[in-house]
C-alpha positions, -999 to 999 in steps of 0.1 A, spaced: -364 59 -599 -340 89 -590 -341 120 -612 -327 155 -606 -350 183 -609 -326 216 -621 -347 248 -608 -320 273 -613 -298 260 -647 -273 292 -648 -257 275 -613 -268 234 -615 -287 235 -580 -308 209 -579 -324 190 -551 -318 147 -560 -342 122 -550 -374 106 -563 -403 123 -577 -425 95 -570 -430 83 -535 -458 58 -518 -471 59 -488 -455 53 -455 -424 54 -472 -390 73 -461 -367 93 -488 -336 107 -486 -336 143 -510 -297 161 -512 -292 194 -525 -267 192 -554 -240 222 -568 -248 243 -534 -236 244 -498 -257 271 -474 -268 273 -443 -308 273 -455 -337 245 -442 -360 225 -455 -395 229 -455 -427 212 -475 -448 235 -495 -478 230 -516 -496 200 -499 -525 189 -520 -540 181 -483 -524 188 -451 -504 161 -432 -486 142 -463 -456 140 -455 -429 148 -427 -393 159 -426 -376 130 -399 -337 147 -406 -323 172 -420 -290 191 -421 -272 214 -447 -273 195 -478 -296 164 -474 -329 157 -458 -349 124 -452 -388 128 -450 -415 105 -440 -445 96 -461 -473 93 -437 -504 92 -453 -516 62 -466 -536 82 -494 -520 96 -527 -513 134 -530 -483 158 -541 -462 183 -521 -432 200 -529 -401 203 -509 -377 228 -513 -345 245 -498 -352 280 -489 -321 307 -479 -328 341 -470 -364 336 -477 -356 326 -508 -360 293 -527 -327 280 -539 -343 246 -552 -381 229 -558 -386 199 -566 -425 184 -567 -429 149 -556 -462 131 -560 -471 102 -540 -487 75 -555 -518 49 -544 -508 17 -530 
């Protein structure tokens, strides 16, 4: 199921894509209401090695679930050491 996550309401930035992922499975995650020249990164692994980021470019990203175990991370769109949008995903068990 696809759900936007709005971090910042004053603007509508939001970062659109599932919230619940499985393992060994590959998402695509767009940044919505924003265009910068920021990156992606993964933050907040509940254990290293989760997930990892396959593409990316200004406004979208596709990342790669690859650990067959369940665990949350958050991925998030960070400008001028700043985080424009979060959005915590949580993997589930097969």
């Amino acid at each position: 199921a696809q759900k936007k996550d709005i971090i910042e309401e004053k603007n509508g930035v939001y970062i659109y894509g599932a919230e619940n992922v499985y393992p060994y499975e590959v998402h695509t995650y767009e940044l919505k209401n924003y265009v910068g020249g920021g990156r992606w990164v993964i933050t907040n692994e509940s254990r290293k090695n989760l997930v990892k980021i396959k593409n990316s470019n200004y406004n979208s990203v596709e990342i790669f679930v690859i650990t067959g175990k369940s665990g949350t991370f958050t991925l998030s769109y960070i400008e001028n050491d700043h985080a424009v949008a979060e959005l915590n995903i949580n993997i589930g068990s097969l």
